[in-house]
C-alpha positions as CSV (number, residue, x, y, z in Angstrom):
1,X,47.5,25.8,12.1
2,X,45.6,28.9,12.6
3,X,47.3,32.1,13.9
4,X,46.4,33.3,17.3
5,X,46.1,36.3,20.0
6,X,47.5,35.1,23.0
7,X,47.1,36.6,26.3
8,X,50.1,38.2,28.2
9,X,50.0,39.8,31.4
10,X,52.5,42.1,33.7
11,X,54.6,39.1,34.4
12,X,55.0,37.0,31.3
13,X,55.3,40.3,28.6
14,X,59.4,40.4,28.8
15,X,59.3,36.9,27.9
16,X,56.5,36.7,25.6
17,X,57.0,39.9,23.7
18,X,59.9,41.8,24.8
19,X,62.5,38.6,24.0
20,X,60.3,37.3,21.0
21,X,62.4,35.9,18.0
22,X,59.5,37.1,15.5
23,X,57.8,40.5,15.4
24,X,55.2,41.0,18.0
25,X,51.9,42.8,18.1
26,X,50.4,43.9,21.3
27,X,46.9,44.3,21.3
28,X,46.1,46.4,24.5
29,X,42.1,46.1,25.0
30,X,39.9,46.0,28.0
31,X,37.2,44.5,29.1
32,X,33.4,45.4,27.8
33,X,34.8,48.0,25.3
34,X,33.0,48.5,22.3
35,X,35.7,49.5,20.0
36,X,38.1,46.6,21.5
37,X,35.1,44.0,20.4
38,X,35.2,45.1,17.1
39,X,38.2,45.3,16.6
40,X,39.0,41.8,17.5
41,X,37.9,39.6,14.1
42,X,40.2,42.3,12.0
43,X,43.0,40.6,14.6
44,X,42.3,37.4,14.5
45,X,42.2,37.4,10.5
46,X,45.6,38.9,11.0
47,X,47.0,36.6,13.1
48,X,45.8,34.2,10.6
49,X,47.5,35.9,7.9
50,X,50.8,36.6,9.5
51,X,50.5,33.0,11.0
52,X,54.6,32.0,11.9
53,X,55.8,35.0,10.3
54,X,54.5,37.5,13.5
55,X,53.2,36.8,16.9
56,X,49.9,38.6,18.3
57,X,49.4,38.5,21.8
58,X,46.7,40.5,24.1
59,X,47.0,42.2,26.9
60,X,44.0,43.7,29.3
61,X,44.8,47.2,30.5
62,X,42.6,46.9,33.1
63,X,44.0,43.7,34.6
64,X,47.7,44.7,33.8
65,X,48.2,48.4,34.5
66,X,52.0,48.1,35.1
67,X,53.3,46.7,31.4
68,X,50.1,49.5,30.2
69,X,51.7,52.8,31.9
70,X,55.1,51.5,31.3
71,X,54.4,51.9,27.5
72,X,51.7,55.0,28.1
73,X,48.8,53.5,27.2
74,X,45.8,55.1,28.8
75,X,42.9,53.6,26.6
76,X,41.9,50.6,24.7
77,X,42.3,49.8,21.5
78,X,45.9,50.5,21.0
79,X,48.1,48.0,19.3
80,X,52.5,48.4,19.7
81,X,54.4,46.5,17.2
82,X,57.8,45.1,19.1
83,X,60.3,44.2,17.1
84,X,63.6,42.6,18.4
85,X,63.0,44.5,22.0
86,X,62.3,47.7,21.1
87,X,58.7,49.4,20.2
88,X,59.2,49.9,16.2
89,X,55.5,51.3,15.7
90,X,52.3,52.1,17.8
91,X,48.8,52.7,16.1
92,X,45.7,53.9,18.4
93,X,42.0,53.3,18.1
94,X,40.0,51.0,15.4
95,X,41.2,50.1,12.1
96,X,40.0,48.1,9.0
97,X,41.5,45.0,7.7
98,X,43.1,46.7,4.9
99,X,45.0,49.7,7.4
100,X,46.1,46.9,9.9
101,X,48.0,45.3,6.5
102,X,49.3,48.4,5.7
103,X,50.6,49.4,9.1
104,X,52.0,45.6,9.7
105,X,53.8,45.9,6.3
106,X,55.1,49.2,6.6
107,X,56.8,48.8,10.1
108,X,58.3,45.0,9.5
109,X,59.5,44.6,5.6
């Protein structure tokens, strides 16, 4: 099975992320960004790669401003690495494949 980014909103991120058995990355995009577009297939070859081993999940900005503000996010890109509950790393703007690795391997193991 492939890894995946699912989508999260205000309501479901407690349960989805904040009470998460594995490590979570957020990806907080919006709608018709550039950057967010392409930064997406560095994502999914993530998730692919860290398939069972850490969740990704999305979550529009726009859509979901409470969970966004609550975690100061005022623009899209951003990803938040959640581990256990608490936020254990936060990286803003684009990235390649190779710095998402890094940063993923650096904040978990």
């Amino acid at each position: 099975m492939s890894g995946q980014v699912e989508p999260v909103n205000d309501q479901d991120f407690e349960q989805h992320v904040l009470r998460s058995d594995v490590p979570v990355i957020v990806y907080f995009s919006a709608e018709r960004s550039g950057p967010c577009e392409a930064l997406k297939p560095t994502l999914l070859q993530a998730a692919d790669e860290y398939d069972g081993r850490v969740k990704f999940v999305e979550l529009d900005i726009d859509e979901n401003n409470q969970t966004a503000r609550r975690y100061g996010i005022s623009a899209a890109p951003d990803l938040m690495m959640v581990i256990d509950g608490s936020v254990e790393g936060h990286k803003a703007g684009l990235m390649s494949r190779g710095q998402m690795t890094t940063w993923i391997e650096a904040n978990i193991w």
